[in-house]
N, C-alpha and C positions, 0 to 999 in steps of 0.2 A: 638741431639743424643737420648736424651729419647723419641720422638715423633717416629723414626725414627726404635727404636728397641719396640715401642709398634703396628706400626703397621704390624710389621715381626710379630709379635708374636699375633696381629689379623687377618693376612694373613695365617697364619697354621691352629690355630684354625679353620677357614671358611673351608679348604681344609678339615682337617679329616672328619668334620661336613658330608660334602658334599658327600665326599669318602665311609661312614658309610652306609652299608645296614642293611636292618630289618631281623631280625632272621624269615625265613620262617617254620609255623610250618602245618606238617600234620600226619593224623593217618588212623589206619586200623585196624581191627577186624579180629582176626585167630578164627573162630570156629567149623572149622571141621580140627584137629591137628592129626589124621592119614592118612593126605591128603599131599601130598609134592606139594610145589607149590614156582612159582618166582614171585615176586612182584615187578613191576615196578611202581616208581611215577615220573609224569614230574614235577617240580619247575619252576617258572616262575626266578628263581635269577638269576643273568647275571653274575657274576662269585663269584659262592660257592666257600667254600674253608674247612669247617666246615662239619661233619655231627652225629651230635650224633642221637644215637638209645637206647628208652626208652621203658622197655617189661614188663609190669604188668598183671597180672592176676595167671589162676593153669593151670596146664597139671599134668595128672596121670603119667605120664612117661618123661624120658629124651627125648629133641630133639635138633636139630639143625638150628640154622640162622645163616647165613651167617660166617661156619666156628666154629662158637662157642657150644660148647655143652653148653644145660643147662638144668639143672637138675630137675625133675616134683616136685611136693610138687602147693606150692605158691611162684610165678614168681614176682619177685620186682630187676631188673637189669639193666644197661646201660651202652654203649659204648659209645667213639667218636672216629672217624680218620679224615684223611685228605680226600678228597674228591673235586675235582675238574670237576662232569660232571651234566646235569643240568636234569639226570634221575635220580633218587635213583631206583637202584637193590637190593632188599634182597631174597636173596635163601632160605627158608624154607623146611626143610627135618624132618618127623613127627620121625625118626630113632626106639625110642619104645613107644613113646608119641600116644594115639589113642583120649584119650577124653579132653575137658578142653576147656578154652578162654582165649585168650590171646589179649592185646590191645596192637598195637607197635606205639609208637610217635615218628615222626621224626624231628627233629629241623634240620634246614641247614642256616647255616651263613655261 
C-alpha cells in the first residue's frame, strides 16, 4: 500500500514537472510617446495563459495602453490578465503624452 501510494504521488509530480512552461519574457522601448502606435509581439509558448505588462520609465503627459490611462510624471506600473493568444497586442495612444521613454516588459506564462 505504501509503495503503491508513493508512486501515485511520483506519478503527479513527474506530470506537473512536465506540464510546467517557462515564463517567456520580452521588451520594447516607447520613445517617440506623441506617436500612437500597436505593438505586436509573437511568443513562441504553445499555450499562454498569463500575461502581465511591466511600464517603467517618464512621459510629460497622460497616455494610454491598452485601455489604461496613465498618468506622466515617472512611470513604475503593471498589469496581469488572462490571455490566451500566442501574439501580444498593446495599443499605445500618446492621448496628451508628447516626450519621455517608456520600457514595457512582457512576461507570458
Amino acid at each position: 500500500m505504501k509503495i503503491e501510494f508513493f508512486f501515485t504521488i511520483l506519478a503527479l509530480v513527474a506530470v506537473s514537472i512536465s506540464c510546467r512552461q517557462r515564463a517567456e519574457i520580452k521588451h520594447i522601448i516607447i520613445n517617440e510617446l506623441g506617436k500612437d502606435t500597436i505593438i505586436n509581439i509573437k511568443t513562441d509558448k504553445t499555450y499562454p495563459t498569463t500575461l502581465k505588462v511591466d511600464i517603467k520609465g517618464s512621459a510629460d503627459d497622460t497616455f494610454i495602453i491598452s485601455g489604461f490611462k496613465i498618468k506622466g510624471g515617472n512611470v513604475d506600473t503593471f498589469w496581469h490578465t488572462d490571455w490566451y493568444k500566442k501574439i501580444i497586442t498593446i495599443n499605445y495612444q500618446a492621448y496628451k503624452a508628447t516626450k519621455g521613454k517608456l520600457t514595457v516588459n512582457f512576461l507570458l506564462y
